[in-house]
N, C-alpha and C positions, 0 to 999 in steps of 0.2 A: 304155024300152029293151027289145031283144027280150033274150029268156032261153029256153036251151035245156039238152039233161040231155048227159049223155056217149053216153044211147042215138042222138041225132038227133047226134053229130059221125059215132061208124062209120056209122049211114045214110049221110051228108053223103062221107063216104070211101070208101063202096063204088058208092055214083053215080056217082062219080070214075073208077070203074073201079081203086082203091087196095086192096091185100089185105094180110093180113098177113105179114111179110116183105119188103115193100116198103121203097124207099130213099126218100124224099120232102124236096122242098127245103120248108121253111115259112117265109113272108116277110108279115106281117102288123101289124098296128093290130087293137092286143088289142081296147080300146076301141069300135070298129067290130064287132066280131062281137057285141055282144050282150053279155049275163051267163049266167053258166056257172052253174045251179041246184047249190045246195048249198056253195057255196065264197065267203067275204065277197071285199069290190071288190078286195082287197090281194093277197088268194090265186089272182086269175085269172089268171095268166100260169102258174102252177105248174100249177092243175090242168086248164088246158087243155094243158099240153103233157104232163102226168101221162095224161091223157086219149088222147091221140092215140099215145104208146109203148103204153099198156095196147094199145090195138088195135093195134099192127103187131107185137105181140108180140116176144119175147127176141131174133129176128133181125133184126129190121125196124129201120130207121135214119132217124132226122129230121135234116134237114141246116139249121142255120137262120144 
């Protein structure tokens, strides 16, 4: 299974052309992206989406 850090999600969202402050809809199969380095099988949903607020910061909004 691939495994990546929260550094290679902001990469992943600023190729997107996604910055912080951004509104983003998120529709996904946690499963499907891989393992989120540092967080056990149970806590990937949490810190991938802890992950992804971290980067769009206090204004930025995930719509899922």
């Amino acid at each position: 299974m691939i495994s990546y850090t929260s550094s290679d999600i902001a990469k992943s969202l600023r190729t997107l052309n996604i910055s912080p402050g951004d509104v983003i809809l998120l529709h996904t199969s946690i499963m499907r992206l891989g393992f989120l380095a540092g967080a056990d099988l149970y806590d990937q949903p949490r810190a991938l989406f802890e992950t992804i607020l971290g980067f769009l910061g206090p204004t930025g909004t995930v719509v899922v």
